[in-house]
C-alpha positions in Angstrom: -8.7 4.8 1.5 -7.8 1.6 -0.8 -5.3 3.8 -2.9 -3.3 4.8 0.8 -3.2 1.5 2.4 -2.0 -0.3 -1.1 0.5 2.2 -2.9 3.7 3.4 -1.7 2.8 7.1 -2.8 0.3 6.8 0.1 2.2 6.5 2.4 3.7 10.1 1.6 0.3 11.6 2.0 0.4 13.4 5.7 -3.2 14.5 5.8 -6.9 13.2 4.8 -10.4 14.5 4.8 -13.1 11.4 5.0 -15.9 13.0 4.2 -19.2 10.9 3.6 -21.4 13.1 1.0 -22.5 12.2 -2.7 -25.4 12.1 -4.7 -26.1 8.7 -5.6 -30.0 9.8 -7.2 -27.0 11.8 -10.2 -25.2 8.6 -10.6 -28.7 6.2 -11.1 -30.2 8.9 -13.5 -26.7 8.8 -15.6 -27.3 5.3 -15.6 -30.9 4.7 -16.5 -30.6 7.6 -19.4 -26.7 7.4 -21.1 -25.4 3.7 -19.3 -22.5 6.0 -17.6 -21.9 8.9 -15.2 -19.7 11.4 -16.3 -17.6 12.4 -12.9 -15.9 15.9 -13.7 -13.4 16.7 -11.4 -10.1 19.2 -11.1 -6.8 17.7 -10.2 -3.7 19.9 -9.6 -5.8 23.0 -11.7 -6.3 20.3 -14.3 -10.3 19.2 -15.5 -10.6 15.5 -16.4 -13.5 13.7 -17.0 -13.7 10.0 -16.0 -17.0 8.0 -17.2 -18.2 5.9 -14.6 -20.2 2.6 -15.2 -22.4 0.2 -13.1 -19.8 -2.4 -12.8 -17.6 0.4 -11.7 -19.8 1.2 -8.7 -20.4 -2.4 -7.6 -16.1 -3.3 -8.0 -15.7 -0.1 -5.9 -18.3 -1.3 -3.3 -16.7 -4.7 -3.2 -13.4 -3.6 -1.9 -12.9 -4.6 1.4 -12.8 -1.6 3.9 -11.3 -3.4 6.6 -8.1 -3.0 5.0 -7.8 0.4 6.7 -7.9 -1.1 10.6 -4.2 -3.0 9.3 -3.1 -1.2 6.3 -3.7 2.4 7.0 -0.1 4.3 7.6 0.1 5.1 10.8 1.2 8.6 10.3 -1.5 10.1 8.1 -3.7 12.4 10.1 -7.8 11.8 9.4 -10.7 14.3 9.6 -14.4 12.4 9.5 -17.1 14.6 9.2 -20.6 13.2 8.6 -24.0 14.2 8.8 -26.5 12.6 11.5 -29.1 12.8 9.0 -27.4 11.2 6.5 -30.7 8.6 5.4 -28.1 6.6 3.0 -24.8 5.8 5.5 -24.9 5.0 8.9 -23.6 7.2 11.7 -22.5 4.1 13.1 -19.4 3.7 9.8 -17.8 7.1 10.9 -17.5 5.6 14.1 -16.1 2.9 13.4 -13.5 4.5 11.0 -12.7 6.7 14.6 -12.2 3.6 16.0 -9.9 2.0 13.1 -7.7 5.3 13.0 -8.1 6.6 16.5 -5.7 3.9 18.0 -2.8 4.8 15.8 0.6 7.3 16.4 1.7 9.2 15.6 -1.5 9.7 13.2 -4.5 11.3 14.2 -8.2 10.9 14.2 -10.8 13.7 14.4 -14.4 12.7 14.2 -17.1 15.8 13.8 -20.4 14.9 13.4 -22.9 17.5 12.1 -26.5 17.8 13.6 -29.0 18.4 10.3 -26.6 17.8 7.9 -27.8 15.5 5.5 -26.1 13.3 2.6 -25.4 16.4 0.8 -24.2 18.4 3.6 -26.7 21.2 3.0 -24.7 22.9 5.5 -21.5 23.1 3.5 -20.4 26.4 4.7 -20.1 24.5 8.2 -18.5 21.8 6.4 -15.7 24.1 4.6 -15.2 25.9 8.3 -14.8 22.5 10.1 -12.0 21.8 7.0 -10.2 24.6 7.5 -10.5 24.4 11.1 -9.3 21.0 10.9 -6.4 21.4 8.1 -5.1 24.8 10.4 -4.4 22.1 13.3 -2.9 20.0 11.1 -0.7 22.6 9.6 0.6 23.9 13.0 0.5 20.9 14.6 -2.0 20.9 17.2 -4.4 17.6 16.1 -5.4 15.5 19.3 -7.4 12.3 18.3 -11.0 12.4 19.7 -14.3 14.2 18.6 -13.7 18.3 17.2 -15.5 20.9 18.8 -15.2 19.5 22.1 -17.5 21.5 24.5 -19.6 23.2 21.9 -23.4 22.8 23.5 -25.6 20.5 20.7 -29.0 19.1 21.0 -29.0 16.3 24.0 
């Protein structure tokens, strides 16, 4: 979110999924055992390895989020998706990141909000389906800001 509200290649980006899910327990035992975590990750069909240290972690949790409420281009369309039994993050942040990118145009906001899904989405097929759901409105143009799966019956 920093990178698109500081740098002018963000505001060329025309979609984003905001997905709250990682493993913080891989990241402390990295830690206790080697001082690091090595993050592996594939950019454009590329593998790169980043090591990632304590400091790292605390910088990254300094930033200042409410950057995105005045900073966030107004054009990028936003999918949240995050579990309700997500022990580590509050519910309560995706809302408010609805709220910070709901209000903008020609940008949308779509909020789902999985029932058992937990901080590691054990649900990920739903989570891939609700992605490509998502990305398929984006593509053709059909996003509405508000809350996805509108009508579907949940737990009350």
């Amino acid at each position: 979110m920093h990178w698109l509200c500081t740098s002018e290649e963000g505001k060329c980006v025309t979609a984003v999924v905001n997905v709250s899910g990682h493993q913080m327990c891989t990241y402390k035992e990295a830690f206790d055992t080697m001082g690091y975590y090595e993050w592996r990750v594939s950019v454009a069909h590329k593998q790169l390895l980043q090591r990632v240290y304590p400091k790292d972690l605390k910088e990254f949790a300094s930033w200042d989020t409410g950057i995105v409420w005045d900073n966030f281009p107004p054009t990028i369309n936003v999918l949240t998706v995050h579990g309700l039994a997500d022990g580590v993050v509050p519910v309560y942040d995706a809302v408010i990141y609805a709220r910070a990118f709901g209000s903008r145009a020609p940008g949308t906001h779509v909020l789902h909000l999985m029932e058992d899904a937990d901080r590691n989405f054990t649900k990920a097929n739903e989570v891939v389906d609700v992605i490509l759901e998502w990305l398929e409105g984006h593509h053709s143009g059909a996003l509405v800001t508000g809350v996805l799966q509108t009508g579907i019956r949940g737990r009350l």
